[in-house]
C-alpha positions as CSV (number, residue, x, y, z in Angstrom):
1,X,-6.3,-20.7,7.1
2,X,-5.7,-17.7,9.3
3,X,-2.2,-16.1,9.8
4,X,-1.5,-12.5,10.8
5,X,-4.8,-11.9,10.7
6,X,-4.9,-12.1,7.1
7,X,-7.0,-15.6,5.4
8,X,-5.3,-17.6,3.1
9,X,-6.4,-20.7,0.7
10,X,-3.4,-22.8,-0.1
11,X,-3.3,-26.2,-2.2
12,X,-2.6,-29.1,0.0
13,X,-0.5,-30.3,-2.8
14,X,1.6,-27.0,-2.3
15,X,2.5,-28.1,1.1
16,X,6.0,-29.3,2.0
17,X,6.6,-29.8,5.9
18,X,5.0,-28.7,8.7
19,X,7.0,-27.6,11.9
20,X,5.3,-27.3,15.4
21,X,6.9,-25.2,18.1
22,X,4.4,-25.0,21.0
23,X,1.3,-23.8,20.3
24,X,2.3,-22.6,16.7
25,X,2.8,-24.3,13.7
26,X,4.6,-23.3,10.6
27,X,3.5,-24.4,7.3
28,X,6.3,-24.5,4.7
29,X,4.4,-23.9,0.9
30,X,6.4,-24.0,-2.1
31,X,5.7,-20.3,-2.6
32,X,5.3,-19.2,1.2
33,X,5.6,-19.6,4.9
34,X,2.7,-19.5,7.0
35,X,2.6,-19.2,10.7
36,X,-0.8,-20.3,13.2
37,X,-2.4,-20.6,16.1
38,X,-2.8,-24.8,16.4
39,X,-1.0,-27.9,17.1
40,X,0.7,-30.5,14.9
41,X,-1.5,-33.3,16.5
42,X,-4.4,-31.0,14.6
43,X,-3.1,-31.1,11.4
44,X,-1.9,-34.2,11.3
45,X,-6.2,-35.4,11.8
46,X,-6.8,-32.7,9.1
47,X,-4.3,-34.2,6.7
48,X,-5.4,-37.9,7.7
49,X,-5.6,-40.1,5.1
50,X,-3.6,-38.0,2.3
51,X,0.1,-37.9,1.5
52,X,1.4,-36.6,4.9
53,X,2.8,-38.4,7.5
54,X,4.6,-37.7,10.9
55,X,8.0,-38.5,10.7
56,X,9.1,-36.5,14.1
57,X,7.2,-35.5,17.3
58,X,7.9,-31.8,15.8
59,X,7.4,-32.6,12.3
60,X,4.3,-33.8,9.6
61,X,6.0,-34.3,5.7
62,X,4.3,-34.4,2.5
63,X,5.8,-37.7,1.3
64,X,5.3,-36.7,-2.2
65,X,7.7,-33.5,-1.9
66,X,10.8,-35.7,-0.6
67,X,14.1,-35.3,-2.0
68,X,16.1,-38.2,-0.3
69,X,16.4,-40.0,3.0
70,X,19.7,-40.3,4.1
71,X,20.3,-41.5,7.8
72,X,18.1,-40.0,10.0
73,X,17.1,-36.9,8.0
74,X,14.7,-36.4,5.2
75,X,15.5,-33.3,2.9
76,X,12.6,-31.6,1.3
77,X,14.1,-28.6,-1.3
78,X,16.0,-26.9,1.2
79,X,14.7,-28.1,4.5
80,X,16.5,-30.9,6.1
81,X,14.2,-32.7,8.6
82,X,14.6,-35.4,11.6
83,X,13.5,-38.5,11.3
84,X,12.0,-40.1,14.5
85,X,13.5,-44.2,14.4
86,X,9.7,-44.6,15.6
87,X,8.7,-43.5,12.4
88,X,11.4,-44.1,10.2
89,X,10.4,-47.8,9.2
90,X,7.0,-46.9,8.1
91,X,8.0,-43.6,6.3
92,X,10.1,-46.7,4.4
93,X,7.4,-48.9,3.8
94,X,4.8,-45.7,2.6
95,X,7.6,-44.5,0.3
96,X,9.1,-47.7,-1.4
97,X,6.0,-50.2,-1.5
């Protein structure tokens, strides 16, 4: 993955959310923060089929890295994240069945 011009190799596994603003995303590792060029729709192909889910229109989560869910919000370590209620009931389902 390319950020700042600089190539990195990160473990999906290290992944905790991914935020899009724009054109931009910005992955959130457990030992860094990456920003790139792409959209969330992108990553959310790239990640089909793995732990990761898209729980906002802004937001993909790796459902294995969750804290709690408590109302609308998911917390990740130190991130607190909206929950869409379009996506809420099958974040549910994939977490507790």
């Amino acid at each position: 993955m390319n950020s700042d011009r600089r190539f990195y190799q990160i473990s999906i596994g290290n992944i905790q959310p991914i935020e899009s603003y724009g054109d931009y995303v910005t992955i959130f590792c457990t030992d860094k923060k990456l920003v790139v060029h792409g959209t969330l729709k992108s990553w959310e192909e790239k990640l089909k089929g793995s732990s990761f889910m898209k729980v906002h229109r802004t937001t993909i989560v790796n459902l294995s890295k969750i804290d709690h869910i408590e109302g609308n919000q998911i917390q990740i370590e130190d991130h607190k994240l909206p929950v869409s209620e379009q996506f809420k009931e099958q974040l549910l389902e994939r977490m507790f069945c």
